[in-house]
C-alpha positions in Angstrom: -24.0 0.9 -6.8 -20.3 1.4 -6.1 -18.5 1.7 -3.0 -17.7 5.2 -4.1 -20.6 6.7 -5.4 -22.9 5.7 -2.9 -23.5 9.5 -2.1 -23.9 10.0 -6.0 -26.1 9.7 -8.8 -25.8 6.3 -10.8 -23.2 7.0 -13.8 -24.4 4.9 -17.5 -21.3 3.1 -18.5 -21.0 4.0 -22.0 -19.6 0.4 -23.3 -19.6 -3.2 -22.6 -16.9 -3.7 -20.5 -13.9 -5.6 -21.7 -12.2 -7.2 -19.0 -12.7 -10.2 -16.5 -12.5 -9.4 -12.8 -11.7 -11.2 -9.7 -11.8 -10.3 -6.1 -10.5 -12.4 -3.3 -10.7 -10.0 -0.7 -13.5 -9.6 1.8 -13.8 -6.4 2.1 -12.9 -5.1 -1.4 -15.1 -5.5 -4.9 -13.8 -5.3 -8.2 -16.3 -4.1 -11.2 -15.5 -3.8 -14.7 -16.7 -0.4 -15.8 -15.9 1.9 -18.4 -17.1 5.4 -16.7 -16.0 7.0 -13.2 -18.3 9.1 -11.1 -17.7 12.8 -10.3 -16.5 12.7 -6.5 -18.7 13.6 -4.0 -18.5 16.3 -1.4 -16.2 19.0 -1.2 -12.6 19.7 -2.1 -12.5 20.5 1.5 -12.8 16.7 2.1 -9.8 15.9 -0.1 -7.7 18.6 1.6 -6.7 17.1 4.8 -3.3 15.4 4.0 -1.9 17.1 1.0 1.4 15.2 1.8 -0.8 11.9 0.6 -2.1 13.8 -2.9 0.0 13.6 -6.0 0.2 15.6 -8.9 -1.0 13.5 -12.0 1.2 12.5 -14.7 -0.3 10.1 -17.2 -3.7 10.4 -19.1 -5.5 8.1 -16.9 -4.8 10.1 -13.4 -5.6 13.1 -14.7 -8.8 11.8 -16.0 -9.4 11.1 -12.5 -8.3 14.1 -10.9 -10.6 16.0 -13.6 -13.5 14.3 -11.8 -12.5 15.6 -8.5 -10.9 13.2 -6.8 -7.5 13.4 -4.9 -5.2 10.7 -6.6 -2.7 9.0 -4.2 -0.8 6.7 -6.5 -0.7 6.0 -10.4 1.8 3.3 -11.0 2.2 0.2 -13.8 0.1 -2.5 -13.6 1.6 -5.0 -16.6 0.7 -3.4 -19.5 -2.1 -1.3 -18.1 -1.7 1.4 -15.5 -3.4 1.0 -11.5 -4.5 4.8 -9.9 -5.4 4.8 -6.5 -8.2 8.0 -5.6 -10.1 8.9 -2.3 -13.2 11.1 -2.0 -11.5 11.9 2.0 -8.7 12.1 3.8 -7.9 13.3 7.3 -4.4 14.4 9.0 -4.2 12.8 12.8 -1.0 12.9 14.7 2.4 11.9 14.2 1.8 12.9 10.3 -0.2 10.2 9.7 -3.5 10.2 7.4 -7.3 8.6 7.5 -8.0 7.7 3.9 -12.0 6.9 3.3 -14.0 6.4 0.1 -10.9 4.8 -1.4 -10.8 3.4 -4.6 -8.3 1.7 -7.8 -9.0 2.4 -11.0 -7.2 0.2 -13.7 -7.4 1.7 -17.1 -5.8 0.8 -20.6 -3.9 4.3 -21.7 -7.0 6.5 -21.1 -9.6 3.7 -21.6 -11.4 2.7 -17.6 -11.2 -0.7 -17.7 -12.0 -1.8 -13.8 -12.7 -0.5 -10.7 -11.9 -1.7 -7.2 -13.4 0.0 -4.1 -14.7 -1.1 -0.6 -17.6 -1.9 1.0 -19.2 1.5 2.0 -17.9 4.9 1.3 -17.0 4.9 5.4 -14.5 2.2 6.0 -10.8 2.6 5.1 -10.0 -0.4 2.7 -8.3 1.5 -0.2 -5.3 3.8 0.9 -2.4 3.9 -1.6 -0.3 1.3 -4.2 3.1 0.1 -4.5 4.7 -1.4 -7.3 6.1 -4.6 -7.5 8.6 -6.8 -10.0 6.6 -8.3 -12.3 4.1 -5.9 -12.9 2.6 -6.6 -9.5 0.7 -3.6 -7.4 0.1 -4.1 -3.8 -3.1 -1.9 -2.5 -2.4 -0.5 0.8 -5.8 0.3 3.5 -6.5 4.0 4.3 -5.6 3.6 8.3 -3.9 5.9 9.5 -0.8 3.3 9.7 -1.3 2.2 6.6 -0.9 -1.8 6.0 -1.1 -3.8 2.9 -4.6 -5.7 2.4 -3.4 -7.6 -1.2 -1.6 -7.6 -4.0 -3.6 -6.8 -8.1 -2.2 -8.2 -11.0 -3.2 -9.3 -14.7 -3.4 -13.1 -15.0 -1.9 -14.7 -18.3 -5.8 -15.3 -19.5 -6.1 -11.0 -19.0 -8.4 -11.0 -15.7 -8.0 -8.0 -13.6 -7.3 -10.2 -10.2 -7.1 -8.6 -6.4 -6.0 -11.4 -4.4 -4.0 -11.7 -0.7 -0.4 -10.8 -0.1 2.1 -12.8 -2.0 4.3 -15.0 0.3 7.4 -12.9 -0.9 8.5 -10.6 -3.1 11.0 -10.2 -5.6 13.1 -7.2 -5.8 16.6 -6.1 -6.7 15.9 -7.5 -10.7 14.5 -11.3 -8.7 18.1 -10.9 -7.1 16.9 -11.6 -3.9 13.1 -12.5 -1.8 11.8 -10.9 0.7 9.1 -13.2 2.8 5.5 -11.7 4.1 6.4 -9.9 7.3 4.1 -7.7 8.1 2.4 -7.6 11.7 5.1 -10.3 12.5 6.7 -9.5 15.7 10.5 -8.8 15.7 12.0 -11.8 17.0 9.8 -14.0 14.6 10.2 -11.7 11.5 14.2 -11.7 12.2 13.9 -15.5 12.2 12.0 -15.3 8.6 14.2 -12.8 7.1 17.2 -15.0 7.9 15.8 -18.3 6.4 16.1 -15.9 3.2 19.2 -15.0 3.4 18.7 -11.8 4.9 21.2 -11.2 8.3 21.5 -9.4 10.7 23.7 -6.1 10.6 24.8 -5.0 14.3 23.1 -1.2 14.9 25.3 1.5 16.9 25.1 2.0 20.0 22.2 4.3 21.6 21.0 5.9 24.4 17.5 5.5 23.3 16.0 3.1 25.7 13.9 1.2 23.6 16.6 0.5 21.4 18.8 -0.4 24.4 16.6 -2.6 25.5 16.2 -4.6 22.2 19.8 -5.3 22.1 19.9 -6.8 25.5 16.9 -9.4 24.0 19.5 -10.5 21.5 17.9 -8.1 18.5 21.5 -6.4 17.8 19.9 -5.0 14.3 17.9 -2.2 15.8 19.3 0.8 14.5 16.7 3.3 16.1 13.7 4.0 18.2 11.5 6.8 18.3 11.0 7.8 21.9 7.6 9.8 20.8 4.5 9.4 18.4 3.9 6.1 16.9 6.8 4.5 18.7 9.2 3.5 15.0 12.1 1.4 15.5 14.0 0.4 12.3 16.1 -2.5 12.0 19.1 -3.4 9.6 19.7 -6.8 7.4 22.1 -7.3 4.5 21.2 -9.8 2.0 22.2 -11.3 -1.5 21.6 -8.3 -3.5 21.4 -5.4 -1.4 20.2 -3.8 2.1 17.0 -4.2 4.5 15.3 -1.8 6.3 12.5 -3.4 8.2 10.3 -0.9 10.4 8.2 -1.7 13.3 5.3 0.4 15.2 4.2 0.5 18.8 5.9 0.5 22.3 5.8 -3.3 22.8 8.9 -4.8 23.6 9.1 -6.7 20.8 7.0 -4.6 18.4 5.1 -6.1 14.8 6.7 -5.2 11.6 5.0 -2.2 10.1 6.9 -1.9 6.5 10.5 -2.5 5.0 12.6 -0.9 2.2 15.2 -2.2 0.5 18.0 -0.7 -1.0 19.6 -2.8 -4.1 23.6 -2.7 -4.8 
């Protein structure tokens, strides 16, 4: 039984499926399939962080949508598209959202081709997607800091493979890398980002003491802190093709890289 229909009826699949699957991930399965489940519950359950829900675009996410589910991401996957769904989401503090009974579904134009999904419809494996270059999607965890758990792709033989985080990514048109740093600390994720090519840009001064206090360590790149909430700080890097935003969390003083962005010239 899937991860998320174990409140649900079993659904027949309604054709052999087509495609070859691989998980690498512990604590997320990968099924081919060819028919999704109605979601459980109510649309009360799905209501909690509209901010997370998007309105669907192509065929496959409103296929999903149509069986109740609150989509949170429909992006390419090579050829095929990758829509991200949860059967529950709830709001906490600081705007941030508890994603449960998340799941991918990989389809072929409206065809369901695959299914990924977690362990039991409680934990929080499955959150949201990203796209990558190269037809790359990284799957992001439902916590309510989201963090990336791996990266789904097509291999050249077709097979539908979830495997960990790539070592780096490509961005800006393969321009430029940018090196696995997240839950690095600061100093060490500076020190990663500048074998890369990535340096440092000086921030401005602040009267935030967090930020203040960074600077004196030697971390001139911190552009801001948040004094409340979750405790942000951003920090600023130039590179070969463009701009880095790296983001940390928590009050540490030298706190572990959350996310980055990066803005291509």
């Amino acid at each position: 039984m899937l991860g998320l229909a174990l409140s649900l009826p079993g659904v027949a699949q309604t054709a052999a499926p087509t495609v070859r699957v691989q998980s690498d991930l512990k604590d997320i399965r990968i099924q081919a399939i060819t028919s999704l489940p109605k979601a459980g519950g109510s649309a009360d359950d799905r209501n909690g962080c509209p901010w997370r829900v998007i309105r669907p675009k192509s065929a496959a996410a409103k296929l999903v949508a149509a069986q109740g589910w609150a989509v949170t991401a429909d992006v390419p996957l090579g050829a095929y598209r990758a829509v991200s769904f949860a059967g529950q989401m709830e709001a906490g503090t600081s705007g941030t959202c508890g994603i449960t009974q998340g799941n991918v579904a990989v389809f072929d134009g409206d065809k369901l081709l695959a299914l990924a999904y977690g362990k039991s419809a409680e934990d929080t494996a499955i959150g949201n997607l990203t796209a990558l270059e190269g037809g790359t999607v990284r799957v992001w965890d439902g916590d309510a800091v989201g963090s990336p758990v791996g990266d789904l792709r097509i291999e050249a033989d077709g097979t539908v493979h979830l495997g960990k985080l790539a070592d780096e990514e490509s961005v800006c048109k393969g321009q430029a890398k940018v090196p696995n740093v997240y839950g690095m600390s600061i100093d060490k994720a500076r020190k990663v980002l500048a074998a890369k090519g990535w340096k440092p840009v000086r921030g401005g001064a602040s009267p935030e003491p967090r930020q203040a206090a960074l600077v004196r360590r030697g971390i001139a790149e911190a552009e801001s802190c948040a004094g409340t909430g979750l405790g942000y700080c951003d920090f600023g890097y130039a590179g070969p093709a463009g701009r880095l935003t790296l983001t940390t969390i928590g009050e540490d003083a030298l706190p572990s890289v959350s996310d980055y962005a990066v803005m291509c010239r």
